[in-house]
C-alpha positions as CSV (number, residue, x, y, z in Angstrom):
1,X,-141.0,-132.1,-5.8
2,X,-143.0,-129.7,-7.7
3,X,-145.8,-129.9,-10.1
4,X,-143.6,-129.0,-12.4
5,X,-141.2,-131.9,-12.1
6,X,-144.0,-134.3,-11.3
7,X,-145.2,-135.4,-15.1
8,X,-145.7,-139.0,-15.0
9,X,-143.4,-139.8,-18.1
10,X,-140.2,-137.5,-16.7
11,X,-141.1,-139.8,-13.2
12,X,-140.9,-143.0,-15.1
13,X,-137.6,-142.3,-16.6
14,X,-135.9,-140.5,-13.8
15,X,-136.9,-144.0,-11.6
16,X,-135.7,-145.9,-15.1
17,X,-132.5,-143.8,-14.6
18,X,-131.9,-144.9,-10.8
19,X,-128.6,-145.7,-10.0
20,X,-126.9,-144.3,-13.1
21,X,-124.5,-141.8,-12.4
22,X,-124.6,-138.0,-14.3
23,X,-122.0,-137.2,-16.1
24,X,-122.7,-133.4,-16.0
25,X,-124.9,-131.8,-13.2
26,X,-126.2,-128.1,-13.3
27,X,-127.5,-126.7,-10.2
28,X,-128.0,-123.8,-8.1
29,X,-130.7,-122.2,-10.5
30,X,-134.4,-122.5,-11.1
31,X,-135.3,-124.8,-13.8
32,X,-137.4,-123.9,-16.6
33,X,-138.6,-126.7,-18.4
34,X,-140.4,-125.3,-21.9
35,X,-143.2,-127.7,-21.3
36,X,-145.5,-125.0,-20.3
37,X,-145.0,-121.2,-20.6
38,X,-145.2,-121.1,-16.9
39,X,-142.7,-120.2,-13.9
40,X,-139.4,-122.1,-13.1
41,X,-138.6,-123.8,-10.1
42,X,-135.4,-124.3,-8.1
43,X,-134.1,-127.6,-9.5
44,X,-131.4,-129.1,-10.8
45,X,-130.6,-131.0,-14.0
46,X,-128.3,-134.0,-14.8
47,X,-126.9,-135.1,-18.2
48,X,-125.8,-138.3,-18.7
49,X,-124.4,-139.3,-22.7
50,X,-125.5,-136.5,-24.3
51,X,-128.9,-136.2,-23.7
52,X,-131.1,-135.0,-19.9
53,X,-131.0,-138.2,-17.3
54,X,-133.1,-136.5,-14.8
55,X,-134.6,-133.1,-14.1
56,X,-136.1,-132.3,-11.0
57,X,-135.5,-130.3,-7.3
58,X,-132.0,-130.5,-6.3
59,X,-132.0,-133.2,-3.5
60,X,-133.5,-135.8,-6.3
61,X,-130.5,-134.5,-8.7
62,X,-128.0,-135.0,-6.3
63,X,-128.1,-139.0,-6.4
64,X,-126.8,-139.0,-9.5
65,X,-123.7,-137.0,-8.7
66,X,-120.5,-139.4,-8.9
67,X,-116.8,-139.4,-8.7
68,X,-116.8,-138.7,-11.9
69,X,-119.4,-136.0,-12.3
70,X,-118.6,-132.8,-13.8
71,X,-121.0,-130.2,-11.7
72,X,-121.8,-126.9,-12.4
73,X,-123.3,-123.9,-10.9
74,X,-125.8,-121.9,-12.0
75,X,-125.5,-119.2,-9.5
76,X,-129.1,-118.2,-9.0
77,X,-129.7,-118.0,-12.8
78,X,-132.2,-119.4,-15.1
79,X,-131.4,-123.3,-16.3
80,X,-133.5,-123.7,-19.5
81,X,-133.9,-125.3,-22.8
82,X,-131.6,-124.1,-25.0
83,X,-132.2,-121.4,-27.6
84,X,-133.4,-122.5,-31.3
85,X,-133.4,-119.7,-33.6
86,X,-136.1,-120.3,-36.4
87,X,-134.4,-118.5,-39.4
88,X,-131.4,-117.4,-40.3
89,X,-129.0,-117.3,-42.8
90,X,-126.3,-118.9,-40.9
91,X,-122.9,-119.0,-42.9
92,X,-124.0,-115.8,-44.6
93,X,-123.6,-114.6,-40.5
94,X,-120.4,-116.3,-40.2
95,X,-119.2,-114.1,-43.4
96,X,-120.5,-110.9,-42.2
97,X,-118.5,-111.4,-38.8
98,X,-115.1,-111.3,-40.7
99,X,-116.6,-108.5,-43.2
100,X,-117.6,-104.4,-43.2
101,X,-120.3,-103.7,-41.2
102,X,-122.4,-101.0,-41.5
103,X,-125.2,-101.6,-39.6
104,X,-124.9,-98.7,-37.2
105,X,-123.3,-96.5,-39.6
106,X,-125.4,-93.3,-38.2
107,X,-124.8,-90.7,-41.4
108,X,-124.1,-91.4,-45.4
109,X,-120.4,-89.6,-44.5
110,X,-120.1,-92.9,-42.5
111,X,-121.4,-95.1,-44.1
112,X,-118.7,-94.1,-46.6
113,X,-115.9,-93.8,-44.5
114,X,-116.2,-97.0,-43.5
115,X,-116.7,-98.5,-46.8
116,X,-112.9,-96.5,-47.5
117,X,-111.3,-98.0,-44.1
118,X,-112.7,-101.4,-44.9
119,X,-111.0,-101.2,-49.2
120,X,-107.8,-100.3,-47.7
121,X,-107.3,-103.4,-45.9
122,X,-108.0,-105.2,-49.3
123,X,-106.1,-106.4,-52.3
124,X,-107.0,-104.5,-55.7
125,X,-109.7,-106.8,-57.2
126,X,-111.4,-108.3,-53.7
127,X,-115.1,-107.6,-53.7
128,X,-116.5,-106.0,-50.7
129,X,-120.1,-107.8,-49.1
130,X,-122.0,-107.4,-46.5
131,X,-122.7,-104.3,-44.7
132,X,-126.3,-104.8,-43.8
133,X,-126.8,-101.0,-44.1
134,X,-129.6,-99.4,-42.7
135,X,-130.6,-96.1,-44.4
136,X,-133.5,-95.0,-41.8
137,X,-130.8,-94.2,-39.4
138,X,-130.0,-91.2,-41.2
139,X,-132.8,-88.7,-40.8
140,X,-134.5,-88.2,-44.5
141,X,-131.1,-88.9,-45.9
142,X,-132.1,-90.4,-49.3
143,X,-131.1,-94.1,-50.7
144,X,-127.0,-94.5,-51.3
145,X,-126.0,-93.8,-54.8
146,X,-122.8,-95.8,-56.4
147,X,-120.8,-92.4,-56.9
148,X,-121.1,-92.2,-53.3
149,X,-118.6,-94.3,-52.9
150,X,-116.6,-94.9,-56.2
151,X,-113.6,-92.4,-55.9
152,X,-113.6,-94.7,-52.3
153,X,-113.8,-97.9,-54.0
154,X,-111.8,-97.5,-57.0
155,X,-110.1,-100.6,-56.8
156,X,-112.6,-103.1,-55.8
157,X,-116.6,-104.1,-56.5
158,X,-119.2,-103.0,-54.1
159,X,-122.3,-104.8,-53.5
160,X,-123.5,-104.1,-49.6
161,X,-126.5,-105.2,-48.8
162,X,-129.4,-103.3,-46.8
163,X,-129.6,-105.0,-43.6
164,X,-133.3,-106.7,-45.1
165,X,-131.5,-107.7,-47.4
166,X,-133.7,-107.0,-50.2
167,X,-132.0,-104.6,-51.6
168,X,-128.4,-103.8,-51.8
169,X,-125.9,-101.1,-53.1
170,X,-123.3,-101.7,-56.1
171,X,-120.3,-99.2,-57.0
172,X,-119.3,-99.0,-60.5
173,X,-116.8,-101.3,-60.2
174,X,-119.4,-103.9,-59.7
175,X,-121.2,-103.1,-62.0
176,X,-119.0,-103.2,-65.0
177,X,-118.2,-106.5,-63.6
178,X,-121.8,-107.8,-64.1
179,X,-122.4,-106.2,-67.4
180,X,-125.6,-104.3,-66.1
181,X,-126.2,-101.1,-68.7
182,X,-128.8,-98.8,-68.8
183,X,-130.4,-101.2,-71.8
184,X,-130.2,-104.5,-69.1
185,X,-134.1,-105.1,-68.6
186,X,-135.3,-105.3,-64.8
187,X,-136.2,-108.6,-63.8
188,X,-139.9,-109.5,-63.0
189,X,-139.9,-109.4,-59.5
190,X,-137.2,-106.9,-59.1
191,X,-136.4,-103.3,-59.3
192,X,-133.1,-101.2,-60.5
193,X,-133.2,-97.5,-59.6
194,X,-132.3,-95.6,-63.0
195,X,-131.3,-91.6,-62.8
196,X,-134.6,-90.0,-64.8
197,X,-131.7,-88.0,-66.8
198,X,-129.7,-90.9,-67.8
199,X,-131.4,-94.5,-67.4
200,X,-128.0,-95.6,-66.1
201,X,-128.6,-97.7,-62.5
202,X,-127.4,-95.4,-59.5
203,X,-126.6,-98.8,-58.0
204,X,-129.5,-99.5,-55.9
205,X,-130.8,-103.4,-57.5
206,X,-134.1,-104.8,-55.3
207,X,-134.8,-108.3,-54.8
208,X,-134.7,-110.6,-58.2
209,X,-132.5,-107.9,-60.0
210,X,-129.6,-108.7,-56.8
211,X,-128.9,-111.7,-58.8
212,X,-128.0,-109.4,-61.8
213,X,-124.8,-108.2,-59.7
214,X,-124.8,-111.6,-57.8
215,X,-124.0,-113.3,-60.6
216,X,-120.2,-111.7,-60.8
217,X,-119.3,-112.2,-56.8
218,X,-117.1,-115.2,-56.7
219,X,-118.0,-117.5,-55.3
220,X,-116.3,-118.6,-51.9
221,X,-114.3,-121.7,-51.8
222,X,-115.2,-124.4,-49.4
223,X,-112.0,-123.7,-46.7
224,X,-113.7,-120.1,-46.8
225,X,-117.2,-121.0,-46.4
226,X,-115.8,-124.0,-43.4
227,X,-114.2,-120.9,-41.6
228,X,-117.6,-118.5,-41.9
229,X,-119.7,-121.3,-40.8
230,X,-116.7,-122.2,-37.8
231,X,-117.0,-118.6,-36.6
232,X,-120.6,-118.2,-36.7
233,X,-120.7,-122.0,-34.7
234,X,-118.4,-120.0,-31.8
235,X,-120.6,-117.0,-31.8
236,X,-123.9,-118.8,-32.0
237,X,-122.8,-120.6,-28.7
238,X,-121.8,-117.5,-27.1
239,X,-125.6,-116.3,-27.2
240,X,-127.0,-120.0,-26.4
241,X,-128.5,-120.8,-29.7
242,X,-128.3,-124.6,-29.9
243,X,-130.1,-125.0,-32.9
244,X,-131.6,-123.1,-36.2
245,X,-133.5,-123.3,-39.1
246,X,-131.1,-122.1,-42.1
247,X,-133.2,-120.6,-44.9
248,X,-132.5,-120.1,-48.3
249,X,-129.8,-122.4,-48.1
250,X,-127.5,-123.5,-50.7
251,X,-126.2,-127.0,-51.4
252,X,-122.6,-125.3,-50.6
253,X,-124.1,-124.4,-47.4
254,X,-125.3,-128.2,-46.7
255,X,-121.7,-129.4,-48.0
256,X,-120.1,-127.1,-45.1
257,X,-122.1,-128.5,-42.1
258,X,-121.3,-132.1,-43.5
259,X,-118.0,-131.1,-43.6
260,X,-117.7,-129.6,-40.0
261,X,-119.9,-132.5,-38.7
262,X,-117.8,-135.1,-39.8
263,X,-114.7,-133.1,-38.2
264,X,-116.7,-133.3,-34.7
265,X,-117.2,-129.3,-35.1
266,X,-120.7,-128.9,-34.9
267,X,-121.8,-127.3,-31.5
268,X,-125.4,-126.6,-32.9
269,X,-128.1,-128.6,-34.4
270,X,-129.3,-127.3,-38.0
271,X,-132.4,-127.9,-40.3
272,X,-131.9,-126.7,-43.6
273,X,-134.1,-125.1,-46.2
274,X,-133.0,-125.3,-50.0
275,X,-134.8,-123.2,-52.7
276,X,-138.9,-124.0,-53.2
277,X,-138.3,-124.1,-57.1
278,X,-135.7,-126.5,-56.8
279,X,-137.9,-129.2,-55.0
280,X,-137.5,-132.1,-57.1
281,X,-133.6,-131.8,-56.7
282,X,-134.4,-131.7,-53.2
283,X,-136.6,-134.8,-53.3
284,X,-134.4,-136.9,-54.9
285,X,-131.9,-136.2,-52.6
286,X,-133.5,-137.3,-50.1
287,X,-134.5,-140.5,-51.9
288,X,-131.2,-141.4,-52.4
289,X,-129.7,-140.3,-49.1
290,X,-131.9,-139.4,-46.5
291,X,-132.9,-136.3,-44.4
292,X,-129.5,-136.2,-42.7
293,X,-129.0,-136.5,-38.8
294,X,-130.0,-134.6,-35.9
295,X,-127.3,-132.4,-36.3
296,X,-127.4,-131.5,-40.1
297,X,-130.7,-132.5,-41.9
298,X,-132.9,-130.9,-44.7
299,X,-135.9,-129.0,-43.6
300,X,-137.8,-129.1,-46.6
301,X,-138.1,-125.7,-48.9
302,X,-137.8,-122.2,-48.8
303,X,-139.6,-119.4,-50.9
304,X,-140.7,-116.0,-51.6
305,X,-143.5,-114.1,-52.4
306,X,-142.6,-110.4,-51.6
307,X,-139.6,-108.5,-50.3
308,X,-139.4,-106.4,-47.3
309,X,-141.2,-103.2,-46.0
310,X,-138.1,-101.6,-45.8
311,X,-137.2,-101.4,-49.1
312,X,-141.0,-101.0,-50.1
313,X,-140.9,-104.1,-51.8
314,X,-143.2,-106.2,-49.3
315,X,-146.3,-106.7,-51.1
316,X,-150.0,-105.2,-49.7
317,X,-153.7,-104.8,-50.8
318,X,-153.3,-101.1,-50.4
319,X,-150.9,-98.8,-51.6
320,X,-148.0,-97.4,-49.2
321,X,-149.5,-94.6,-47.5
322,X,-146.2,-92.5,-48.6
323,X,-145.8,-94.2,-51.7
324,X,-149.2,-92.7,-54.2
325,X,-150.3,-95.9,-55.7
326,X,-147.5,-98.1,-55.2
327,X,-148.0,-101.4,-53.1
328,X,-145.1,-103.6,-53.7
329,X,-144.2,-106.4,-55.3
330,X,-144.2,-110.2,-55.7
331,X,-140.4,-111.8,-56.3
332,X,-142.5,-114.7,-58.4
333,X,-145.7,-115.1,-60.5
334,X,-148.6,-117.0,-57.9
335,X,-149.1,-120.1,-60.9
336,X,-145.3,-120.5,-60.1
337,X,-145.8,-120.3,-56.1
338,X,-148.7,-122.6,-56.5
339,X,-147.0,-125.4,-58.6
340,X,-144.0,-124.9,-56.6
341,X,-146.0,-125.7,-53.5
342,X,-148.4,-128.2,-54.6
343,X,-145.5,-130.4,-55.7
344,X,-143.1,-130.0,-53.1
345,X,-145.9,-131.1,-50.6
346,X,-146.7,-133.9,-53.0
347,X,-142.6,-134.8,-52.5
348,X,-143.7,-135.1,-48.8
349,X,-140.9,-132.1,-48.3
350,X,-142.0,-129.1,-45.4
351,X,-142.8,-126.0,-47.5
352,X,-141.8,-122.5,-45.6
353,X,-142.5,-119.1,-47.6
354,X,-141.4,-115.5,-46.7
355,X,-144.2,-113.6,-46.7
356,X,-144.4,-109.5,-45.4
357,X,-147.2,-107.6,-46.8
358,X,-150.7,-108.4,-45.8
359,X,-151.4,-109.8,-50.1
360,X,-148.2,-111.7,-49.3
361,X,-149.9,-113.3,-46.8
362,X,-153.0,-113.7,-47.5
363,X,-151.8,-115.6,-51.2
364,X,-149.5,-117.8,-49.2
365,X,-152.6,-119.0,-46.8
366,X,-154.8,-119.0,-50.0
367,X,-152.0,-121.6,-51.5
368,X,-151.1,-123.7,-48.5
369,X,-155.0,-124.2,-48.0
370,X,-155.6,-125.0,-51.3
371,X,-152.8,-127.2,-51.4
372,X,-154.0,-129.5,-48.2
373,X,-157.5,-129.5,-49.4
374,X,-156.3,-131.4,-52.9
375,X,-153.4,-133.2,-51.1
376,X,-155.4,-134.3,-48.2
377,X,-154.6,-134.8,-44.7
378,X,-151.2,-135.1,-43.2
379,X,-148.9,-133.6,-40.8
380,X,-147.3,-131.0,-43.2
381,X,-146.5,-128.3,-40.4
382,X,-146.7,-125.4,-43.7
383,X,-144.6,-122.2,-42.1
384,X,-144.7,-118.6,-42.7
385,X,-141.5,-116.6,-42.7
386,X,-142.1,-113.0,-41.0
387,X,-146.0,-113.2,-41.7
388,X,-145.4,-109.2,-40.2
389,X,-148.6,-107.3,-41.9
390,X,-151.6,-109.2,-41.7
391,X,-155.6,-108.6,-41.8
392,X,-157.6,-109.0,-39.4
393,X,-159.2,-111.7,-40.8
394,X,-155.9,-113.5,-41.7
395,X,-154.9,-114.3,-38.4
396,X,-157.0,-117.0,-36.9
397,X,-156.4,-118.7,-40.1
398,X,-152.5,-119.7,-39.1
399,X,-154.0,-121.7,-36.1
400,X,-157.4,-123.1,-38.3
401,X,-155.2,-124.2,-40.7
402,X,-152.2,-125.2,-38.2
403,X,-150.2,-122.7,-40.2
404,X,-146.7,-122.0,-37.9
405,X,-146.0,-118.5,-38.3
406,X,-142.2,-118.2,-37.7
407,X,-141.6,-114.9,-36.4
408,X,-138.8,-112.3,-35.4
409,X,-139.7,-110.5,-32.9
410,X,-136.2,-107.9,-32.5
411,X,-138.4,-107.2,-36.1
412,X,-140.6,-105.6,-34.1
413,X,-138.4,-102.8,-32.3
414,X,-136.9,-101.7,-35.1
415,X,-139.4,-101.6,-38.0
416,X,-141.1,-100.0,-35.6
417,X,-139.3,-96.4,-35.6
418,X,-140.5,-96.2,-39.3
419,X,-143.1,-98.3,-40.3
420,X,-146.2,-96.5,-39.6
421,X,-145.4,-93.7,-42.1
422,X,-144.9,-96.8,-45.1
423,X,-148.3,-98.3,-44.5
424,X,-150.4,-95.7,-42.2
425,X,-151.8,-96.0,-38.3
426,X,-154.8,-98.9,-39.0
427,X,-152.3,-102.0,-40.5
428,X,-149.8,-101.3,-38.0
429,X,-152.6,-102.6,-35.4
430,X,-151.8,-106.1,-37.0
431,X,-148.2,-105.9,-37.4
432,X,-146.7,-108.7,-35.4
433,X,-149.8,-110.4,-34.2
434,X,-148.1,-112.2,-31.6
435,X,-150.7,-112.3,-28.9
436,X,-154.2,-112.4,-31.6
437,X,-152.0,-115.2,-33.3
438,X,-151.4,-117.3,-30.3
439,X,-155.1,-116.4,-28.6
440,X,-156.3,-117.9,-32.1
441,X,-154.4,-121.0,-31.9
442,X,-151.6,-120.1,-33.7
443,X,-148.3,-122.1,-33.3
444,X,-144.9,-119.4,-33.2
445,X,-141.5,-120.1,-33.6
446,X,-139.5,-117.4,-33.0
447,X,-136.2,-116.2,-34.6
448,X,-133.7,-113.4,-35.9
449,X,-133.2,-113.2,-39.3
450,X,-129.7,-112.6,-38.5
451,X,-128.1,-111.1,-40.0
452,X,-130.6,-108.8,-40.8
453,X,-131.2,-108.5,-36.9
454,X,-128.9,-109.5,-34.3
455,X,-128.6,-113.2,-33.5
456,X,-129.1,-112.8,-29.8
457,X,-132.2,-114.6,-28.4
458,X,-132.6,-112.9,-25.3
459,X,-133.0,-109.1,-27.3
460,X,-136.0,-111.3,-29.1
461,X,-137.6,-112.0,-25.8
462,X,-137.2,-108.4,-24.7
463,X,-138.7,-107.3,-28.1
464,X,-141.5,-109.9,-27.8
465,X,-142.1,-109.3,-24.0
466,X,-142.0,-104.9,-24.4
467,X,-142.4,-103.8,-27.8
468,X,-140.1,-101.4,-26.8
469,X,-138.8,-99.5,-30.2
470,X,-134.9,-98.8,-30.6
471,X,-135.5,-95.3,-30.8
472,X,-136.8,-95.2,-27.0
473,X,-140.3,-93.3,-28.5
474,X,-142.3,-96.4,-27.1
475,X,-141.2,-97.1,-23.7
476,X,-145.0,-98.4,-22.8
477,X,-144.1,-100.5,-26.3
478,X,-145.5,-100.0,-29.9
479,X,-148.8,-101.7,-30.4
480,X,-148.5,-102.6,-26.9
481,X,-151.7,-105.2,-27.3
482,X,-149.5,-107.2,-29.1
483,X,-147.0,-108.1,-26.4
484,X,-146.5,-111.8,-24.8
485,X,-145.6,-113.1,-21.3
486,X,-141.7,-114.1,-20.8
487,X,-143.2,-117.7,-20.6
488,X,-144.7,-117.5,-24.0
489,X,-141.4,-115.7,-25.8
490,X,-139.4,-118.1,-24.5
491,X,-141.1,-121.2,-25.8
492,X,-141.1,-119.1,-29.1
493,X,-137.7,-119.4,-28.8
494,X,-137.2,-123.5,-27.4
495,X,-140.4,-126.0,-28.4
496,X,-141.5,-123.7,-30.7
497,X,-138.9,-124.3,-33.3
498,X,-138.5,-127.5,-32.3
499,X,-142.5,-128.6,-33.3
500,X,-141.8,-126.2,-36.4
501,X,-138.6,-129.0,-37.6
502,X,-140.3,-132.0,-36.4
503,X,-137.9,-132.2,-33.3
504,X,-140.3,-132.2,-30.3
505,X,-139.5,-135.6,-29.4
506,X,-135.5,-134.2,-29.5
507,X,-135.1,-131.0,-27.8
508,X,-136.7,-127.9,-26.9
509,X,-137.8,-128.8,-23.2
510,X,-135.4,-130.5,-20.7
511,X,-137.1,-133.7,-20.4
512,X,-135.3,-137.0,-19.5
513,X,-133.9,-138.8,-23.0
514,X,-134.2,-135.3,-25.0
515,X,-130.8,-133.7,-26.2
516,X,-129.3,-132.3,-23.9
517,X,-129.0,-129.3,-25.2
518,X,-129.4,-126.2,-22.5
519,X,-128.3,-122.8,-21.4
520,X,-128.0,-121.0,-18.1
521,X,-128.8,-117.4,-18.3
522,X,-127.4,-115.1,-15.5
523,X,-130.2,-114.0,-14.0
524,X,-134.4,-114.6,-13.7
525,X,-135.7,-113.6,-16.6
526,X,-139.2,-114.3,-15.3
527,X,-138.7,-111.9,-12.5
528,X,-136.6,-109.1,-13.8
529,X,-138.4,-106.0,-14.4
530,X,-139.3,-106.5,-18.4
531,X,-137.4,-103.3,-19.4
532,X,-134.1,-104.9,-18.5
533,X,-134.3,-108.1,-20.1
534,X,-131.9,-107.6,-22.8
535,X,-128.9,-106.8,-19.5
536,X,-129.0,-111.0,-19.4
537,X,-126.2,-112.6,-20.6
538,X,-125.4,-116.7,-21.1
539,X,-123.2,-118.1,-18.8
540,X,-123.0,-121.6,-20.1
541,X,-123.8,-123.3,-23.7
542,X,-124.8,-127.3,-23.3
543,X,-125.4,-129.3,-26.9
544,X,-125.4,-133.0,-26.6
545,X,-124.4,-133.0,-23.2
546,X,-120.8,-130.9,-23.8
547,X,-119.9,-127.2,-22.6
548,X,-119.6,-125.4,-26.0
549,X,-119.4,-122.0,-24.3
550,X,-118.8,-120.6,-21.0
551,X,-118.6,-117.1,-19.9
């Protein structure tokens, strides 16, 4: 048996497990355990009751193979841990599935023709979302402007997001829905793009002033939101995501997973993250009912203080260097963040705030330090979302201050076509610290965003492991001192999330009496050659002991 498989504790329960028969076996891969970020071994794992009976090499396994043992083959590939995904925006995925997408839409002509295909299939008065947009893509082309795609649209509101999602595109047909004028004030912490001539909006509403056309989008019923959520569950599976931190969730949102947990739907484990300013409804929640289960729980609370580089609304000590004088914004006022914060963590609740810019970041450490210096000692776990643009002298303070910085790393390989010209060749040096943060003690937990990025796991551990860009102009990767081992990615990806939602002692390393939630991959990934990483592909989906997905 190797090292590997030789911890004392997984001994002690495989010998407690003796004579107990599996009622699922995987074998004929190497194992990869998550407990460190070294190589797998050959191996074998058995399940017995939902959760891992025994991991080890394959002729200790094979005792526990029975009449009544279902045993499956992992053909050479990887058996591992399976996939958590540390932020999304789950059902919104499950909506965007079924919706227009305009992700790759290469030109403004088709971005619009695809907006007209996608009205035509629609009744007059049915609002068109989604899109996730990307306007980079289409070489100095400027933002999209409503009268785009009005004579298009005539017949139904537009509002598409950018795929940041901090910004988003409304037709005129939304925005007569919503009342916005050219007299409607900008929100603090927002931005509406006004035509000099006019002062009218040209349709383009950033961050807090989204809610001014957000406001007038019905909203979706609960058999609608149970399908989005049902769909996203079956694509989820299909990539081996077995688990996920939903931010910015809604109590709709919570309802749905009850919902589909009580029908015996739910094929992935979810930690849910309800609005930072709405802590003490979150609180008393709780009080009266609990965290939930280890399928649907509350997290704790989400927040905001900037927006997104892409829409220049992340928020930076010094200006964007193609912006004269400009240097973002924050989405809230920091005596807000600060109350918000300080009495969420006095609720006991997990606090988690997006943060992009390097100010961003640096006010959110200055907060969460000042908040455990009042509050005293405890195991809070305080995350970042993104934490993208740092200082220098802002990383080591994630691990100092046991900070988790939950990080998407497919971030990385796109922003990184673009980003230098925003903010300039010396703060890209720190842009996705992933190796300073984790030689400074940092704690990662990896994720996608999705649907601002694709949900797929393994094109995060390519983008973590080569920094290769998706415009091929970095095939040596972009800020290539930043990139991890495989090894490290993955446990991003598997006992990194699970230490960031207090679930280490439940999954995220295939350890007798976790979950057994795990995937096989079809192939090595620890021996591939790095630039083909994102060729694997999932070939089975284990949660709680049951195959949710098989290719």
């Amino acid at each position: 048996m190797s090292r590997r498989f030789s911890v004392p504790g997984l001994l002690l329960m495989c010998l407690a497990a003796c004579g107990r028969k599996a009622d699922l076996v995987i074998t004929g891969g190497v194992v990869w355990t998550g407990l460190s970020s070294g190589e797998p071994q050959p191996g074998a794992v058995a399940v017995r009751g939902g959760r891992i009976l025994a991991v080890g090499d394959t002729a200790a396994v094979r005792r526990y193979v029975g009449g009544e043992t279902q045993v499956l083959s992992a053909r050479g590939g990887l058996i591992m841990p399976g996939f958590s995904d540390g932020h999304t925006h789950f059902i919104n995925g499950g909506f965007q599935l079924a919706s227009v997408d305009l992700r790759d839409a290469a030109t403004p002509q088709e971005f619009i023709r695809r907006l007209k295909a996608y009205a035509q299939k629609l009744k007059p008065g049915e609002w068109i979302t989604g899109g996730d947009w990307d306007h980079t893509l289409w070489k100095g082309a400027p933002l999209p402007r409503r009268e785009w795609i009005d004579s298009v649209t005539p017949n139904n509101p537009v509002f598409v997001d950018r795929l940041d999602g901090h910004e988003a595109l409304a037709n005129s047909a939304a925005i007569r829905a919503a009342g916005v004028t050219k007299d409607t004030p900008t929100p603090l912490g927002g931005e509406i793009l006004r035509d000099p001539r006019t002062g009218e909006p040209i349709g383009i509403f950033k961050d807090q002033a989204l809610g001014l056309i957000g406001k007038a989008v019905p909203e979706p019923g609960p058999e609608q939101r149970d399908s989005a959520l049902a769909r996203a569950l079956a694509y989820a599976a299909s990539l081996g995501v077995t688990a996920t931190s939903h931010v910015s969730a809604s109590w709709a949102d919570r309802a749905s997973y009850r919902r589909l947990e009580k029908a015996g739907r739910m094929t992935l484990r979810v930690a849910l993250y309800l609005d930072l300013s709405d802590w003490r409804a979150v609180a008393d929640t709780i009080r009266r009912s609990g965290l939930g289960d280890d399928w649907v729980k509350i997290g704790g609370l989400k927040g905001y203080v900037d927006g997104s580089a892409g829409s220049r609304t992340a928020y930076f000590f010094e200006p964007y260097a193609d912006s004269a004088g400009y240097a973002g914004l924050m989405q809230h006022a920091e005596p807000d963040l600060r109350s918000w914060v300080g009495n969420g963590d006095s609720a006991g609740l997990q606090v988690t705030v997006h943060a992009i810019g390097d100010r961003a970041n640096a006010i959110i450490l200055d907060i969460y330090d000042s908040v455990a210096r009042v509050h005293g000692a405890r195991d809070r776990r305080f995350r970042v979302e993104h934490a993208q643009h740092l200082r220098p002298q802002d990383i080591p303070r994630f691990g100092r201050l046991g900070v988790i910085a939950s990080m998407q790393p497919y971030h990385a390989i796109d922003d990184g076509r673009w980003v230098e010209g925003r903010i300039g060749p010396v703060r890209i040096k720190t842009t996705y610290a992933f190796r300073t943060l984790l030689d400074t003690g940092a704690k990662l937990g990896f994720g996608s965003d999705w649907t601002v990025a694709p949900l797929d796991p393994i094109l995060g551990v390519y983008a973590a492991v080569t920094r290769r860009t998706l415009d091929g102009k970095h095939p040596n990767g972009w800020v290539p001192e930043q990139k991890i081992t495989v090894g490290e990615a993955l446990r991003g990806y598997t006992e990194g999330n699970a230490y960031a939602t207090f679930n280490e002692g439940k999954w995220g390393t295939l350890a007798p009496g976790y979950y057994a939630d795990l995937v096989v991959v079809d192939r090595n990934l620890f021996t591939v050659p790095p630039d083909s990483l994102d060729r694997a592909r999932v070939s089975y989906t284990i949660v709680g002991g049951k195959v949710v997905y098989h290719k």
